[in-house]
C-alpha positions as CSV (number, residue, x, y, z in Angstrom):
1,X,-10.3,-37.7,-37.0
2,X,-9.4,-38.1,-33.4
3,X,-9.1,-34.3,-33.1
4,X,-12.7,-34.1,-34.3
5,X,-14.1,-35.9,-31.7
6,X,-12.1,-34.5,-29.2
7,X,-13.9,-30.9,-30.2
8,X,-17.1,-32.8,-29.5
9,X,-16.1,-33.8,-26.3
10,X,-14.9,-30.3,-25.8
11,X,-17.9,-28.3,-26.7
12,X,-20.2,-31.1,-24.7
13,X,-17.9,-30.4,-21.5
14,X,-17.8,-26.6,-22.5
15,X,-20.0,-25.3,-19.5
16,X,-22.0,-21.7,-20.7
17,X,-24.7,-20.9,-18.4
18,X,-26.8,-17.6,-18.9
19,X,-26.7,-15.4,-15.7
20,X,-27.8,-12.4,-16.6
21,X,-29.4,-11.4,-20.3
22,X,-32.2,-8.4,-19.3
23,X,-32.4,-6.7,-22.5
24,X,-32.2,-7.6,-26.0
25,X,-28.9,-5.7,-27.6
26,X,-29.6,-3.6,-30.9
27,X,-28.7,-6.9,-33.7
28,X,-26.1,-5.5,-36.2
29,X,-26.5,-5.5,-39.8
30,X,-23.4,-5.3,-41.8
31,X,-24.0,-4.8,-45.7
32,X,-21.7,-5.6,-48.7
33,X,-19.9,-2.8,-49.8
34,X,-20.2,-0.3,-46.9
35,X,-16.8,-1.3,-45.1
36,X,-16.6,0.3,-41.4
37,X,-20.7,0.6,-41.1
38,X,-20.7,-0.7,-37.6
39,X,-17.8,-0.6,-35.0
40,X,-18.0,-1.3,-31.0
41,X,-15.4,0.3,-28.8
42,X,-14.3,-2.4,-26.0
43,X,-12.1,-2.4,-23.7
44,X,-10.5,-5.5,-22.2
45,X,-8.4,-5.3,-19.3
46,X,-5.5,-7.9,-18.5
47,X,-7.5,-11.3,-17.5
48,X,-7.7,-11.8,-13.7
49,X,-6.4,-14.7,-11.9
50,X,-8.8,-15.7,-9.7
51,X,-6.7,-17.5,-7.0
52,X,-3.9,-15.3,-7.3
53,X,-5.9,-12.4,-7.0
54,X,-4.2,-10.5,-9.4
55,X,-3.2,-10.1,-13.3
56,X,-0.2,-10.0,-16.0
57,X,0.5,-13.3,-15.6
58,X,2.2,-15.5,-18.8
59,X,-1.3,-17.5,-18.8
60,X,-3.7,-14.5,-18.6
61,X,-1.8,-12.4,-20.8
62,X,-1.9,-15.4,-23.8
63,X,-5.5,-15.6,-23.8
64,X,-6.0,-12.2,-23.8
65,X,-4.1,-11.9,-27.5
66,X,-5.9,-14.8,-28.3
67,X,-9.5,-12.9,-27.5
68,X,-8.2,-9.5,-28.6
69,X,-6.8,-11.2,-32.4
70,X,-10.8,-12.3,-32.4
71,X,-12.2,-9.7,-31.9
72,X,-10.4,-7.6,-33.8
73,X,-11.4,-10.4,-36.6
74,X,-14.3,-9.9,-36.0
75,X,-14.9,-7.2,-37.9
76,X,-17.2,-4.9,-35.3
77,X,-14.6,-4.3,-32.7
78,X,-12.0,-1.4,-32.0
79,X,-10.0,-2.8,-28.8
80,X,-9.0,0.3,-26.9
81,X,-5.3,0.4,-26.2
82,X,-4.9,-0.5,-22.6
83,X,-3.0,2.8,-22.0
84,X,-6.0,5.1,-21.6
85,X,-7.6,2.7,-19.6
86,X,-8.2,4.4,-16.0
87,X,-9.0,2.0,-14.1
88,X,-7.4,-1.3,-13.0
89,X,-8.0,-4.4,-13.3
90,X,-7.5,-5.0,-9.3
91,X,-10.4,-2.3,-8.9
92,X,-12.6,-4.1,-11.8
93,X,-12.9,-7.3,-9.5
94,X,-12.7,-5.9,-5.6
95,X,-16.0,-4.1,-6.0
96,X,-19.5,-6.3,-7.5
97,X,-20.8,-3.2,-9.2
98,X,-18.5,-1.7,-11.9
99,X,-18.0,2.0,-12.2
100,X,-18.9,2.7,-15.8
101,X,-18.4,6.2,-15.9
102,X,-14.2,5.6,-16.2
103,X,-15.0,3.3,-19.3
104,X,-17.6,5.8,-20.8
105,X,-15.0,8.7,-19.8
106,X,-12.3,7.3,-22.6
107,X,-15.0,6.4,-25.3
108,X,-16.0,2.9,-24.8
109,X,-19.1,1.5,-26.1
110,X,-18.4,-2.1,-24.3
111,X,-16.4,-3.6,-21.4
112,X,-15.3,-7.2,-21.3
113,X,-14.5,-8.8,-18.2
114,X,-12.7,-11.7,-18.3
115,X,-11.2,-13.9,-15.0
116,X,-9.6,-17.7,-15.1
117,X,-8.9,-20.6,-12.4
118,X,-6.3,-22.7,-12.7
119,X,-7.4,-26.0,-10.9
120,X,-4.9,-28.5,-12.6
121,X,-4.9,-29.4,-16.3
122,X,-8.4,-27.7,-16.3
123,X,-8.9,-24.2,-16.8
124,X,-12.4,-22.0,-16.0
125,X,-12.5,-18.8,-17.6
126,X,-15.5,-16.1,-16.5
127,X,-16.6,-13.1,-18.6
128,X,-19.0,-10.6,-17.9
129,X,-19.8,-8.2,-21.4
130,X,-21.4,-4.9,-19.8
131,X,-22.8,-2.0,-21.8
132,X,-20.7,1.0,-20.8
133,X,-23.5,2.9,-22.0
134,X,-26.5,2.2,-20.1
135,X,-24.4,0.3,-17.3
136,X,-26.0,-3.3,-18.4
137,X,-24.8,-7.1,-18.8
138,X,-25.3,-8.2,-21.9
139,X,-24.0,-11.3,-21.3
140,X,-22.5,-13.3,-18.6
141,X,-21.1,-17.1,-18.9
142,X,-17.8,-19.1,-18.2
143,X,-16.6,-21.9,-19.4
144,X,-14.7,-24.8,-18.4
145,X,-11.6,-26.7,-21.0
146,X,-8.1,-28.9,-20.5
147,X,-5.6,-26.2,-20.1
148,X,-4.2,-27.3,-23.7
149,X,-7.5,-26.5,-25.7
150,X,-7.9,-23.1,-23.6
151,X,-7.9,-21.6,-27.2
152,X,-11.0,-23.1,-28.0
153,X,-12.5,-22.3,-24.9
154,X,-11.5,-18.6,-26.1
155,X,-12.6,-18.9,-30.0
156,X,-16.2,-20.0,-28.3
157,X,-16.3,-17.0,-26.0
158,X,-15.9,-14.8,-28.5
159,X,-18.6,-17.1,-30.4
160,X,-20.8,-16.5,-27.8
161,X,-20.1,-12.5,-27.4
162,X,-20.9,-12.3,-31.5
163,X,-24.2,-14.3,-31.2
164,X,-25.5,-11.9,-28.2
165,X,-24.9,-8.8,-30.3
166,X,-25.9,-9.8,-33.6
167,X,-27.7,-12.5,-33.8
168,X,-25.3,-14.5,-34.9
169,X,-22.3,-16.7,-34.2
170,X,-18.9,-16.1,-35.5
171,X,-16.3,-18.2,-37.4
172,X,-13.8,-18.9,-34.7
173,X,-14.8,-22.6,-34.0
174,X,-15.4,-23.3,-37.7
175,X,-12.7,-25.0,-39.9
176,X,-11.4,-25.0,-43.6
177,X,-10.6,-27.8,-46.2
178,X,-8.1,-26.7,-49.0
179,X,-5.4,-28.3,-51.7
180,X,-1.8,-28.0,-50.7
181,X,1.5,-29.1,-52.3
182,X,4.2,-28.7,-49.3
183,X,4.3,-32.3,-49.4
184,X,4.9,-32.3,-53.1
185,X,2.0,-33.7,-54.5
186,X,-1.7,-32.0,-54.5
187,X,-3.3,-33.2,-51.7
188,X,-6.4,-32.0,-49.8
189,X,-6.3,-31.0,-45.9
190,X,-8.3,-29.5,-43.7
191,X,-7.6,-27.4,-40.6
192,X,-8.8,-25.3,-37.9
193,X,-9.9,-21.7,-39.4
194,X,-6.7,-20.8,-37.2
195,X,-4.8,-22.7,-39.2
196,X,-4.3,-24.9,-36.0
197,X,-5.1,-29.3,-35.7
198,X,-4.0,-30.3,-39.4
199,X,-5.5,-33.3,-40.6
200,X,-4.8,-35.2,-43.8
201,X,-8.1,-35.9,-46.3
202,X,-6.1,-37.7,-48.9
203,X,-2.7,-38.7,-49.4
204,X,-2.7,-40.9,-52.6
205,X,0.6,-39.6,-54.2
206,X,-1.0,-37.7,-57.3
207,X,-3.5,-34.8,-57.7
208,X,-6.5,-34.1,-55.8
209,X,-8.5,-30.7,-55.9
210,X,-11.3,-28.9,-55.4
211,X,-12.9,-30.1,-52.1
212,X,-16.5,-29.6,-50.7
213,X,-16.9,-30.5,-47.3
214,X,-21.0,-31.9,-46.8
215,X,-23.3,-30.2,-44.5
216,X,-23.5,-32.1,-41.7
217,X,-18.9,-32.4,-41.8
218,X,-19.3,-35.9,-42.3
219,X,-17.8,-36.3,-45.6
220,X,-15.7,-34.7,-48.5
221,X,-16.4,-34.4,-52.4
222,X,-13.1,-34.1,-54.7
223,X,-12.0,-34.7,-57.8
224,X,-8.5,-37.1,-58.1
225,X,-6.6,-38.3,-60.7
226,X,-5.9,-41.2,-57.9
227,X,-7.4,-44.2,-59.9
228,X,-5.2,-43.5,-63.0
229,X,-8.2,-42.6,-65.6
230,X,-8.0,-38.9,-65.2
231,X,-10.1,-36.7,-63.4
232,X,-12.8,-38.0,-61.2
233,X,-15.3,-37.0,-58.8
234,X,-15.0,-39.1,-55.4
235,X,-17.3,-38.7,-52.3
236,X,-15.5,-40.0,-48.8
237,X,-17.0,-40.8,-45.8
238,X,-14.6,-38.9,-43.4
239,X,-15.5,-41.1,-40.3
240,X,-15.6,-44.6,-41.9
241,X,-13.2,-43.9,-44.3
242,X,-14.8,-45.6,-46.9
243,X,-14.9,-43.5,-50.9
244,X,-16.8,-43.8,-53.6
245,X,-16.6,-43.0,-57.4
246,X,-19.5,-41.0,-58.2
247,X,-18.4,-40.1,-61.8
248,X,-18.3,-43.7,-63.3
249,X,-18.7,-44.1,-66.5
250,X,-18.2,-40.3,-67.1
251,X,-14.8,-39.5,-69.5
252,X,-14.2,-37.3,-66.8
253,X,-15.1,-34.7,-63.9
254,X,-14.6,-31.2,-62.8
255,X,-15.8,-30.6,-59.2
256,X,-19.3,-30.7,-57.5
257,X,-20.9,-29.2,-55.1
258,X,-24.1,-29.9,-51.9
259,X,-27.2,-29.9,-52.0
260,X,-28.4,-28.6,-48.8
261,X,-30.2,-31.7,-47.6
262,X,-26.7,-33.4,-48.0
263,X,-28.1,-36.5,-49.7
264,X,-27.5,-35.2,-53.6
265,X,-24.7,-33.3,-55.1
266,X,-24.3,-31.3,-58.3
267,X,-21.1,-32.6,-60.5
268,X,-19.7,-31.1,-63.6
269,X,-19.1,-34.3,-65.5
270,X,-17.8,-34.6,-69.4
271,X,-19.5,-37.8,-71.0
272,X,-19.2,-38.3,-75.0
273,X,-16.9,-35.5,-75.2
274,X,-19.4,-32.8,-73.7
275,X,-19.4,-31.0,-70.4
276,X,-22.8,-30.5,-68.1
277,X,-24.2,-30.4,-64.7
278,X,-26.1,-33.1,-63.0
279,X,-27.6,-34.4,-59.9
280,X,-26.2,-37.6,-58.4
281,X,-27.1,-39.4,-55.3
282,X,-24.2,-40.3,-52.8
283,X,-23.5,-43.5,-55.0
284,X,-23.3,-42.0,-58.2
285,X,-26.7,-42.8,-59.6
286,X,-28.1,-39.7,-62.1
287,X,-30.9,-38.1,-60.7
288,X,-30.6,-35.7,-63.6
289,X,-29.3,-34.0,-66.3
290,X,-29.5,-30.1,-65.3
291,X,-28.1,-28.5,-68.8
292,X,-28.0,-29.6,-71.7
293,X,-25.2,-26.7,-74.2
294,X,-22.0,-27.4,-75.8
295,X,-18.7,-25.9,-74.4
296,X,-18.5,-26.3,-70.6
297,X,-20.4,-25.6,-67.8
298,X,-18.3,-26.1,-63.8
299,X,-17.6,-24.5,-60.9
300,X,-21.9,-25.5,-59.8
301,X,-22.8,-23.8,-56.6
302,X,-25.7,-24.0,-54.7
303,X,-28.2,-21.2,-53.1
304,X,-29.2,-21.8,-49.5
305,X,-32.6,-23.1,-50.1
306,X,-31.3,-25.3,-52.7
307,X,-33.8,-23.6,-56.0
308,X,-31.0,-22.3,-57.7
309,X,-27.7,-23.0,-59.0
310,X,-25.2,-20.8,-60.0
311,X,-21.7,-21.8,-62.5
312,X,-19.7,-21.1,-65.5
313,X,-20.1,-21.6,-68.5
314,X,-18.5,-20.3,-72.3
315,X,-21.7,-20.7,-74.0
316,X,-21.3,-17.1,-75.4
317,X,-18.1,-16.8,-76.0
318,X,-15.5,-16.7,-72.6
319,X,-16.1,-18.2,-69.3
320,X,-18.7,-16.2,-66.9
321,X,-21.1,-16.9,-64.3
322,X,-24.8,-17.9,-64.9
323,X,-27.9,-18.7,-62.7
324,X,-30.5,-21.2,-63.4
325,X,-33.6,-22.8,-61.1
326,X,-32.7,-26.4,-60.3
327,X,-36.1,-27.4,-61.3
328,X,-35.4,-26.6,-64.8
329,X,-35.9,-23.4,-67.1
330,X,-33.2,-21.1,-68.7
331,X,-29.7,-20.2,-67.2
332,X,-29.2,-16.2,-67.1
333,X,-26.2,-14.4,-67.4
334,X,-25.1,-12.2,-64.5
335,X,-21.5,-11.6,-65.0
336,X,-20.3,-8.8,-68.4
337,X,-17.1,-7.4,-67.0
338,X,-14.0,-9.8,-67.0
339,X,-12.7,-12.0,-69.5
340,X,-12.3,-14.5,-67.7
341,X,-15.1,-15.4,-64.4
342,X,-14.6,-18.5,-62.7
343,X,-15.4,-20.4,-58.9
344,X,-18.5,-18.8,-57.6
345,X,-19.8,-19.7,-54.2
346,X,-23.0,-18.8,-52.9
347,X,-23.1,-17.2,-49.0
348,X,-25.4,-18.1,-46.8
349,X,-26.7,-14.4,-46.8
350,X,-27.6,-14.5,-50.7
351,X,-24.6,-13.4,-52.0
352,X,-22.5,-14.7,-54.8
353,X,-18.5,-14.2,-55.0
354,X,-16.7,-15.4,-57.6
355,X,-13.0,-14.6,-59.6
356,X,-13.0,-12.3,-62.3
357,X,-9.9,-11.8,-64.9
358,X,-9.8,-8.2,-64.6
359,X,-6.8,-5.7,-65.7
360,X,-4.6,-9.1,-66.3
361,X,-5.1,-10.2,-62.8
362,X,-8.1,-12.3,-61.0
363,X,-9.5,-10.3,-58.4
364,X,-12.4,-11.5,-55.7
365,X,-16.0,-9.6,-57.0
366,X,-19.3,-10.1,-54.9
367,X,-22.6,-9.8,-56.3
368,X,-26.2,-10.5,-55.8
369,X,-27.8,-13.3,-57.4
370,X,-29.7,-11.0,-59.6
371,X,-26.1,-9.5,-60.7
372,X,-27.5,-6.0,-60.4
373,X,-24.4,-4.6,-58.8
374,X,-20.8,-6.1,-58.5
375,X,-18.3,-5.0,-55.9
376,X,-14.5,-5.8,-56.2
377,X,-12.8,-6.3,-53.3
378,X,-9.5,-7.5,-54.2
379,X,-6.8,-5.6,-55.8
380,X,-3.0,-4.9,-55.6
381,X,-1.4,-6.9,-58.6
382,X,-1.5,-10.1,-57.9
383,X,-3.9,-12.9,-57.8
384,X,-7.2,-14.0,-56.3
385,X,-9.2,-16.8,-56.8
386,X,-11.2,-19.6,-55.4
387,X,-13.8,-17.5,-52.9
388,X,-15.6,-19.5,-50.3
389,X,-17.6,-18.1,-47.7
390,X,-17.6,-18.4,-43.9
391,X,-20.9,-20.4,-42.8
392,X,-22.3,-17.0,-41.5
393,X,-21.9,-15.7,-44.8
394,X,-20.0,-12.5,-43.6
395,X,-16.4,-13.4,-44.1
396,X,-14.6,-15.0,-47.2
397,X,-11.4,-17.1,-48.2
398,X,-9.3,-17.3,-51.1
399,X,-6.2,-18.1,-52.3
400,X,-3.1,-15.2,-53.6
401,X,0.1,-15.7,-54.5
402,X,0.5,-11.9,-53.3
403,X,3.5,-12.9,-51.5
404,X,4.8,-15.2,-54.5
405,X,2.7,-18.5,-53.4
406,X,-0.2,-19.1,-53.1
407,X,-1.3,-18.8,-49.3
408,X,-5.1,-18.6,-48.0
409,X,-6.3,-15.5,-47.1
410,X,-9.6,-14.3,-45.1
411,X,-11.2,-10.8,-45.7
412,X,-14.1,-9.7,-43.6
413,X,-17.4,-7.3,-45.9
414,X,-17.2,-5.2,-43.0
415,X,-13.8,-3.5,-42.7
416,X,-12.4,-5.5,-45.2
417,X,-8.9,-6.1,-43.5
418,X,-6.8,-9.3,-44.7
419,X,-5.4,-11.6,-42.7
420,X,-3.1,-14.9,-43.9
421,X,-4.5,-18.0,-42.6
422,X,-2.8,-21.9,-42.3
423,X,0.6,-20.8,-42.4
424,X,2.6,-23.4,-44.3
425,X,5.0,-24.8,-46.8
426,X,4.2,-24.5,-50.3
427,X,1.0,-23.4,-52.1
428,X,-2.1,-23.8,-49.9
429,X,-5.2,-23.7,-53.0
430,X,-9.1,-23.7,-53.6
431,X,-10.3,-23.5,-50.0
432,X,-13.7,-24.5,-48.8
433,X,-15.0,-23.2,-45.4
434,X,-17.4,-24.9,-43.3
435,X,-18.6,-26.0,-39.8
């Protein structure tokens, strides 16, 4: 965890001051199902070196590919190919007032600005966003890192560019938890959402699956077969180390997920042979007992206000998803297509994605919580399963074996491009995104 508190550090020291923000820039509002609804043009020329006076150096260049593969992530941008750029990047920085007409002349809706100092093993970088259009600065900042975690200070740029235009920040500081087997047994790791700063959760030598990271990235729920009496749900403090069984005297468990007040969890557990959904405290005491069927009942997700809870359940016949209020009251049905409907998770912008058996594959389908209407987006004969949404609700993981194992995969609602993320031996399994 020495990494973790290192990003602290960082994002303390990470200096962002507001110099010019005179109008508010239209907020964007991407919708399920409508892929390409909103794209900005922007062009960003080769960083400037600010001492050197000049550009195409090794340093510049790098963290321009590391802004443009953001952006480009990001869902809402087309980067213009520098080639029809007419103006260089010399010219951008010799004269304080930029001529927009060459940007707007080759179609660009945005310019970015971007200039670094070397002073060191410390790095400044500068960016000014201007609105080709109307000749504006949206926004203007820079930012200060060590030379080694100049990524960062990128992934929160671009952070910082997505909150000014919609409202909202992006994914590019955020990090991922997920099973993997390259070290032969089932253990559960977490990573930057690069894929970069690997750190080991667990590492008992057997099987441990299905983590959920807790609100405030303090600690983990999993299940492990570590303690040799089969599956049980564990909670771990992920600073002090310290874990605890919250499934005792259970036969067994099958996952859990957060509350949103972080201080109760919802846990599949089997007792006396049958399978149902309570709420624990953080040391395994019931709170209570949420359903009450025969058959099973798993895969509990939570909405964002925490009044509703969304699973699976074979209580007519094959596995699909239901809803139910917390407080109590009947679970309803909103899954019919599918044999087979598994994992939900429930975004932070109301929606619920979960993996559906379809045409002898699993494929990734969204739908509201009301499950009036169901989009697919997965396909190509192979695999999908085990959704989890980006904190900002506008992005998704999974796991595919669409290259024959099973690798973790992000897909955006907007464009829905796919991208392979944590690039590693073996199978990489059940990922859970979060801050």
């Amino acid at each position: 965890m020495k990494r973790s508190k290192f990003f602290v550090c960082f994002l303390v020291l990470l200096i962002l001051q507001i110099l010019i923000v005179d109008r508010v820039f239209a907020r964007i509002s991407i919708e399920i199902g409508r892929p390409g609804s909103v794209i900005f043009n922007i062009a960003v020329p080769d960083f400037f070196d600010l001492q050197r006076k000049g550009s195409g150096y090794e340093f510049g260049t790098n963290l321009r590919n590391i802004m443009v593969n953001d952006l480009e992530m990001s869902e809402i941008f087309n980067v213009m190919d520098k080639k029809v750029y007419i103006e260089k990047v010399e010219d951008i920085w010799k004269s304080q007032q930029i001529n927009v007409k060459s940007w707007s002349t080759i179609g660009a809706d945005l310019l970015l600005k971007v200039g670094y100092n070397l002073q060191g093993d410390r790095v400044e970088v500068v960016f000014s966003l201007i609105d080709v259009n109307r000749g504006d600065i949206i926004l203007s900042k820079s930012g200060t890192s060590h030379i080694n975690d100049s990524k960062y200070l990128i992934h929160s740029i671009v952070d910082e560019i997505l909150k000014a235009l919609t409202g909202e920040f992006g994914v590019f500081r955020t990090k991922i938890a997920f099973v993997s087997n390259h070290k032969g047994n089932k253990e559960i790791f977490m990573s930057d959402f690069s894929g970069d700063n690997l750190t080991t959760i667990t590492n008992y030598g057997t099987i441990s699956l299905l983590p959920k990271i807790s609100p405030d990235g303090n600690g983990v729920l999993f299940v492990s077969y570590k303690d040799g009496n089969g599956p049980q749900l564990y909670y771990k403090d992920l600073k002090g180390g310290s874990i605890v069984c919250l499934s005792r005297g259970a036969d067994s468990a099958s996952g859990g997920t957060w509350m949103p007040d972080g201080k109760r969890v919802v846990a599949s557990l089997t007792i006396k042979g049958n399978q149902d959904l309570f709420l624990l405290d953080l040391q395994g005491n019931l709170l209570r007992k949420l359903t009450d069927y025969p058959g099973i009942e798993v895969g509990p997700t939570v909405s964002p206000d925490g009044s509703r809870l969304a699973f699976v359940s074979d209580r007519d016949g094959s596995p699909q998803v239901y809803v139910m209020d917390i407080g109590g009251g009947g679970a309803r049905k909103i899954t019919f297509e599918g044999r087979y409907n598994s994992s939900p998770s429930w975004s932070s912008k109301n929606q619920i994605a979960y993996a559906s058996l379809l045409d002898g594959k699993f494929d990734i389908v969204v739908t509201d919580p009301e499950g009036a209407r169901h989009v697919r987006i997965t396909g190509g004969g192979a695999n999908h399963e085990d959704p989890s949404w980006a904190p900002n609700g506008r992005y998704l993981v999974y796991s595919s074996n669409k290259g024959g194992r099973y690798k973790l995969y992000f897909r955006g609602m907007n464009t829905q491009k796919e991208k392979m993320l944590v690039n590693m031996e073996g199978d990489q399994l059940m990922p859970f995104w979060f801050k």
